[in-house]
C-alpha positions in Angstrom: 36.0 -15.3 -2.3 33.4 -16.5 0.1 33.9 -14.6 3.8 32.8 -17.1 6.7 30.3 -16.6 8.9 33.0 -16.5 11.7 35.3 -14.2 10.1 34.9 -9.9 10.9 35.9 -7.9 8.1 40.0 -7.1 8.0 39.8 -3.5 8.9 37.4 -3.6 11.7 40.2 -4.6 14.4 37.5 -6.8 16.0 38.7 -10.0 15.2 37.3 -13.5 15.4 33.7 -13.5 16.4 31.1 -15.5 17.5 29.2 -16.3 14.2 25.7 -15.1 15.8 26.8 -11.9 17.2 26.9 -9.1 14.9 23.7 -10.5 12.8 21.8 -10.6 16.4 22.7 -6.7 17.2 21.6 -5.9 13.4 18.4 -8.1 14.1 18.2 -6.4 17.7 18.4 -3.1 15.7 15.8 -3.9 12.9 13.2 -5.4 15.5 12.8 -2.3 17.4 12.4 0.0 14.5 9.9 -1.9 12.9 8.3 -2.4 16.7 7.7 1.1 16.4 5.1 0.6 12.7 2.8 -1.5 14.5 3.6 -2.1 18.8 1.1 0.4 18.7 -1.7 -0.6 16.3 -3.9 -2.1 18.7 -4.3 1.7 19.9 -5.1 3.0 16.6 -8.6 2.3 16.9 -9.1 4.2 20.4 -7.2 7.1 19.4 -10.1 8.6 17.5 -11.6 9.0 20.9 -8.0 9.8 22.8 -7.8 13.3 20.2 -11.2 14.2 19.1 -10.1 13.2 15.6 -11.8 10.4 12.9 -10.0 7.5 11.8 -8.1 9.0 9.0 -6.3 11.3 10.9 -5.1 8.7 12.8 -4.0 6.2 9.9 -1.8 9.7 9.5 0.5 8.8 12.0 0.9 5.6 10.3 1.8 7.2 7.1 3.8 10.2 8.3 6.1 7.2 9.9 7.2 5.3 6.8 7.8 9.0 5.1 10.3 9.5 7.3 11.8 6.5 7.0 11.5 7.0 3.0 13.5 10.4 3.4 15.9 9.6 6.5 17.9 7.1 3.9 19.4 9.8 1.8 20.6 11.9 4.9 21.7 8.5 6.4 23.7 7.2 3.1 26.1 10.2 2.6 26.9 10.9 6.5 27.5 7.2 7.0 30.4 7.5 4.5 32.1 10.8 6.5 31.3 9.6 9.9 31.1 5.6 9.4 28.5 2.9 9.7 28.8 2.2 13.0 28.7 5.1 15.1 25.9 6.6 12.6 23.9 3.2 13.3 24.4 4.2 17.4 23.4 7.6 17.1 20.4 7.4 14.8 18.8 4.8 17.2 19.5 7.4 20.2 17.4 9.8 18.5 15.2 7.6 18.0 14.7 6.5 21.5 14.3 10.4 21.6 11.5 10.9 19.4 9.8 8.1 20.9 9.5 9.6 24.0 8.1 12.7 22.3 5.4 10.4 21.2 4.7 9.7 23.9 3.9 13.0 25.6 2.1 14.0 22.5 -0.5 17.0 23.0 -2.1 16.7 20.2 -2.7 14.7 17.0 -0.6 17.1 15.0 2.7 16.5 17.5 2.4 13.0 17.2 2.1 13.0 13.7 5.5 15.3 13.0 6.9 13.0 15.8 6.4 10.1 14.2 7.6 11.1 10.9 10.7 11.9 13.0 11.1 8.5 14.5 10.7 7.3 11.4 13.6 9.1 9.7 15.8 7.8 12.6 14.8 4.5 12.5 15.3 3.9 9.4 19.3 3.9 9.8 18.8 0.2 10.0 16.9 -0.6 6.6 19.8 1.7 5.1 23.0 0.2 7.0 21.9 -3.5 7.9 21.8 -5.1 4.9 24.9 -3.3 3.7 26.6 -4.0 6.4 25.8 -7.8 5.9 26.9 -7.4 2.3 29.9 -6.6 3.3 30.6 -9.3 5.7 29.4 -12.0 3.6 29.3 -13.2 0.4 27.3 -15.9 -1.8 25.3 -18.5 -0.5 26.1 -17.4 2.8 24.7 -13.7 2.5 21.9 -15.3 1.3 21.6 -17.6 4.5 22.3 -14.9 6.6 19.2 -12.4 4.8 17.1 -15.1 5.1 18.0 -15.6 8.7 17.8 -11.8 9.4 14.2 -11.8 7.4 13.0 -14.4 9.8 14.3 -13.2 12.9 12.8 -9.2 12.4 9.5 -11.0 11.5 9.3 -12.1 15.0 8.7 -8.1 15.9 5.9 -8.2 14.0 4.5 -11.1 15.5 4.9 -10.1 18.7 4.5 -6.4 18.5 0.3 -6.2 18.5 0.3 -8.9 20.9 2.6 -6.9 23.0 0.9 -3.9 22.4 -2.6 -4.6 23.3 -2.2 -5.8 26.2 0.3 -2.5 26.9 -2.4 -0.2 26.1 -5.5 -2.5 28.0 -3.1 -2.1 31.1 -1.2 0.8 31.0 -2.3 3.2 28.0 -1.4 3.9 24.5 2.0 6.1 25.8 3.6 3.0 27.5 3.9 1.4 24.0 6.2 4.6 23.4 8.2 4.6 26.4 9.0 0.8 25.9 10.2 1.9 22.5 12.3 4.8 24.4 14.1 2.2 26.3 14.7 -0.5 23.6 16.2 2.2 21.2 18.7 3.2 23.9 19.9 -0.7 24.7 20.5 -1.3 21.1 22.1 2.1 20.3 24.8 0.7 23.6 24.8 -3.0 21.6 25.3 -1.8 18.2 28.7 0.5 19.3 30.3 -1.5 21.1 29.4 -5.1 19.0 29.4 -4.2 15.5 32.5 -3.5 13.3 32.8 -0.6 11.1 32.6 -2.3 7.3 33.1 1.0 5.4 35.9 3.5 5.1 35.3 6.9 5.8 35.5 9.6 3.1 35.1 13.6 3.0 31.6 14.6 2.4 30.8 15.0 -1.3 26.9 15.7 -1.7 27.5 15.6 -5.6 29.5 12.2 -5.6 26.5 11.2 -3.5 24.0 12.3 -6.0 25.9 10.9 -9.1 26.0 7.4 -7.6 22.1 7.3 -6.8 21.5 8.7 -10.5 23.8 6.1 -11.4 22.0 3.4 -10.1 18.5 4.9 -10.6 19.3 3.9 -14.2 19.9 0.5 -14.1 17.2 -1.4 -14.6 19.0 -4.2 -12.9 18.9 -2.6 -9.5 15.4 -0.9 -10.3 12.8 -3.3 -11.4 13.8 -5.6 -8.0 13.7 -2.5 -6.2 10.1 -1.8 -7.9 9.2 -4.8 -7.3 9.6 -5.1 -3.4 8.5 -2.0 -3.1 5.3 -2.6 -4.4 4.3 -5.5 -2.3 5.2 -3.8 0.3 2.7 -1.0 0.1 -0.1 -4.1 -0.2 1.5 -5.3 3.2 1.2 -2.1 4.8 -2.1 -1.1 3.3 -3.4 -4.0 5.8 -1.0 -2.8 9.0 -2.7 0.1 8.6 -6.6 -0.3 7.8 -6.5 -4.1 9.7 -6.5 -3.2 12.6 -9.5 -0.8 12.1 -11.3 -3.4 9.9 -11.2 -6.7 12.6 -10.8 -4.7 15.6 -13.8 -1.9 14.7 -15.9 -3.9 11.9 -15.4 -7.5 12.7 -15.4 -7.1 16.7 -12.2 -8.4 17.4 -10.6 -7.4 21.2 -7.9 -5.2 21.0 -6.3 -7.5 23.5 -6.4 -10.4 20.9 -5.9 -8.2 17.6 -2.2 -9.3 17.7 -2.8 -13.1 17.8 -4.9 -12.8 14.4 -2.1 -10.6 12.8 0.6 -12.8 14.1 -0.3 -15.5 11.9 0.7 -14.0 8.8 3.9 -12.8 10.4 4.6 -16.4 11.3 3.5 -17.0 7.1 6.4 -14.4 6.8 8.9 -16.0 9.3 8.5 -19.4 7.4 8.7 -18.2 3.7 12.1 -16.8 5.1 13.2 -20.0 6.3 12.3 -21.7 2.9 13.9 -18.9 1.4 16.6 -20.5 3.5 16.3 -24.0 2.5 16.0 -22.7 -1.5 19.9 -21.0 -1.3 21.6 -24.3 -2.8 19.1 -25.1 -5.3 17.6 -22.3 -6.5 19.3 -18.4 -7.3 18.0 -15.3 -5.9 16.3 -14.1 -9.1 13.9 -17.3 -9.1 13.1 -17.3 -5.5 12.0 -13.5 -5.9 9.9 -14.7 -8.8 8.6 -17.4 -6.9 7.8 -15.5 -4.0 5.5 -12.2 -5.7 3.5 -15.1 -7.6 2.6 -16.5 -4.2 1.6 -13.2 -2.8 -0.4 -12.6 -5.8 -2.4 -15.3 -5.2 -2.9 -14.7 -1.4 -4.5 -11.1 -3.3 -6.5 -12.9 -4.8 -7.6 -14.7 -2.7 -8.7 -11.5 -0.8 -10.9 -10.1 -3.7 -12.7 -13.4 -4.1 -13.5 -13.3 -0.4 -14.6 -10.1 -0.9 -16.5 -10.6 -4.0 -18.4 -13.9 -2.5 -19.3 -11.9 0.8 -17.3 -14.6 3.0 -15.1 -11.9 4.6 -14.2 -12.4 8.5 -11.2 -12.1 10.8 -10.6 -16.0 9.5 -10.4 -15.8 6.2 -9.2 -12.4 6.1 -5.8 -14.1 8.1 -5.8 -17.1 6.2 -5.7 -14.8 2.8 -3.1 -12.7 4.2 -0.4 -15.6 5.4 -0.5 -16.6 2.0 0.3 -12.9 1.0 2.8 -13.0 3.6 4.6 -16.4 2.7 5.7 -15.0 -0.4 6.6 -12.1 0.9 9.2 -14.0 3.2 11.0 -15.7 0.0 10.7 -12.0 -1.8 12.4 -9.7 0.7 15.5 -12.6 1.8 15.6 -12.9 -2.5 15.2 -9.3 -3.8 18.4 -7.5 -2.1 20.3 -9.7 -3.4 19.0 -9.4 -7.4 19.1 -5.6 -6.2 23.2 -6.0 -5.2 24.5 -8.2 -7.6 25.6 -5.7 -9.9 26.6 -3.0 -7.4 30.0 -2.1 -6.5 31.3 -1.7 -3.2 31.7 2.2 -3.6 28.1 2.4 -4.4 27.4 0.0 -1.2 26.0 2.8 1.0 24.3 5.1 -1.7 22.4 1.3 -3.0 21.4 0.9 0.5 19.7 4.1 0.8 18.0 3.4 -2.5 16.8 0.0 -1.1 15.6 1.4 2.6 13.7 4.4 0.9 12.6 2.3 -1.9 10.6 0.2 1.0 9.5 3.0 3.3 8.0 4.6 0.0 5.9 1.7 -0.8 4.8 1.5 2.5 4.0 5.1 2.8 2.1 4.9 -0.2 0.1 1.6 0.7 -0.8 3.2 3.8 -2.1 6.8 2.8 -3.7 4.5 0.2 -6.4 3.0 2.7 -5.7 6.0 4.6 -7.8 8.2 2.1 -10.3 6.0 1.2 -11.1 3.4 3.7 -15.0 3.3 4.6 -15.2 1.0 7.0 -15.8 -2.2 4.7 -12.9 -4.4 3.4 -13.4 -3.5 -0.1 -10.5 -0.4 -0.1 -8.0 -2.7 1.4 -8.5 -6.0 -1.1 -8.3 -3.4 -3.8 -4.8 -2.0 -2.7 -3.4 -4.9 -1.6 -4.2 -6.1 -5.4 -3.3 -3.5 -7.1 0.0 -3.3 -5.6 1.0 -6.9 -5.6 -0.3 -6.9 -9.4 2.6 -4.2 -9.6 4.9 -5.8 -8.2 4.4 -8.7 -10.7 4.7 -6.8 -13.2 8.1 -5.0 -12.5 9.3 -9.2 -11.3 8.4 -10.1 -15.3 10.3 -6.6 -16.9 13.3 -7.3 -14.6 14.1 -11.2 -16.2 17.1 -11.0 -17.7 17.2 -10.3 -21.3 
């Protein structure tokens, strides 16, 4: 049976709420840690100069971040059964708002990098327990409604992150973008406890029980090849969060001041595949929107490698490419969890979650260390990887129809 958007789950003792609330404290959540990937990529750039270090070292940071968010998961899964979703949820943004004030009073390179990986392992409490915690508040066409709403809304911190961020660092320094993040992780942490119900049921801590359920899903191909899938595109998405701002900031002269407005359009290509994700629920299942949305990111890739091929790249065309990369990616991330879930039990809520949030962060990490290791300067490195991957993710889209 279909649970309505008004209606908290029955053991939560919260009662009626306001439909909007508990999705906007998840959103809240999700926007901050992913304002701490990229609030401070304008910076990137000028902090070559900042630690005496060249621009892979940097990109480092960048990569050491989405590790931690690829490992945090499988602390974050088991604990969140013995010590519940939502004080977990509370405390892991705390020490994130922790670890980003560490950032900020970085030393050195190598501080910043372990802190980083850190905040990343903390943050990443909301990629694990968001969407679960929606799955377990709503069902069918409305947890559909709801991802898709959720997608959209934590695309706005992408949006606005650079934007925010460059101007940050012109007027107060690359730390402030840190110390921002220190007091955003604190409000939410306060939101989060006293808004959001517990959805889960607390049970002793069984590290084996934990393991069996990941093996468990690890070998359905059901849950796996969507996983892939996602996971794939998103190391082409990060590949450019990392090396873009480099490339139009460094190579095509854009102003760090204005590098936010250029990568804000493809967030907004991201915000609106979400909401057609939206408009899709009634007519068309999960399974075919995913399917639709990697075929339209795999021709924004290819768009990229003509551009690149033909000689016509700029900060234009590079953007136009990339919004249709990241159009499909809107209708592929509200579409995927969904093909991931449909076969997983309750029980296995948590341990699928983890599986999901690493499953990302992994891709990312991967996309980024990609350009990370061999970027030269020229866009040639990133149109490759962004291929490559998307071509991937393609791939695992095809093996996973039904058979």
């Amino acid at each position: 049976m279909t649970r309505p958007l008004t209606q908290a789950p029955a053991n939560s003792g919260a009662g009626e709420r306001p439909r909007w609330t508990i999705p906007a404290v998840l959103i809240a959540c999700m926007c901050v840690s992913i304002l701490s990937t990229d609030l401070y990529t304008p910076s990137l750039p000028h902090l070559t100069r900042v630690f005496g270090v060249d621009a892979g070292i940097v990109q480092m940071t960048m990569s050491a971040n989405f590790i931690g968010y690829a490992i945090g998961p499988f602390a974050i899964g088991p604990l969140s059964d013995r010590f519940g979703r939502r004080p977990l949820l509370s405390y892991c943004m705390i020490f994130f708002a922790l670890f980003s004030l560490a950032c900020a009073f970085a030393p050195t390179i190598e501080f910043l990098i372990g802190a980083r990986a850190f905040q990343g392992a903390a943050g990443s409490v909301v990629s694990v327990l968001g969407v679960v915690i929606i799955r377990d508040l709503y069902k069918g066409p409305d947890a559909l409604r709801v991802l898709s709403i959720y997608g959209a809304a934590i695309g706005v911190a992408p949006a606005l992150g650079p934007v925010l961020g460059g101007w940050v660092h012109v007027n107060f320094g690359w730390e402030a973008n840190f110390f921002i993040l220190t007091g955003l992780g604190v409000a939410v942490a306060g939101a989060a406890w006293i808004i959001v119900p517990e959805t889960g049921r607390r049970t002793p801590l069984d590290i084996r029980l934990s393991l069996r359920r990941y093996s468990g899903l690890l070998r359905d191909p059901r849950f796996v090849l969507p996983g892939l899938a996602i996971s794939s595109v998103f190391a082409g998405l990060f590949a450019y969060i990392t090396a873009g701002p480099f490339l139009l900031i460094d190579h095509l002269g854009v102003p760090t001041e204005k590098y936010g407005y250029y990568y804000g359009v493809g967030v907004l290509a991201y915000i609106f595949g979400a909401g057609l994700a939206n408009q899709l629920a009634e007519k068309a299942g999960p399974r075919t929107i995913m399917q639709i949305g990697v075929a339209i990111s795999l021709i924004g890739a290819f768009l990229m490698l003509l551009l690149d091929l033909t000689d016509m790249i700029s900060a234009i065309t590079i953007v136009f490419a990339m919004s249709v990369f990241s159009l499909g990616l809107g209708l592929t991330f509200s579409a995927a969890p969904l093909v991931m879930l449909a076969h997983v039990s309750k029980q296995h809520g948590a341990a699928a979650g983890v599986l999901f949030g690493a499953g990302q962060s992994l891709g990312a990490a991967i996309g980024a260390y990609s350009v990370a290791s061999y970027y030269d300067g020229t866009a040639t490195p990133l149109v490759l990887a962004i291929l490559i991957f998307t071509g991937l993710g393609a791939l695992f889209v095809v093996c996973a129809r039904p058979r």
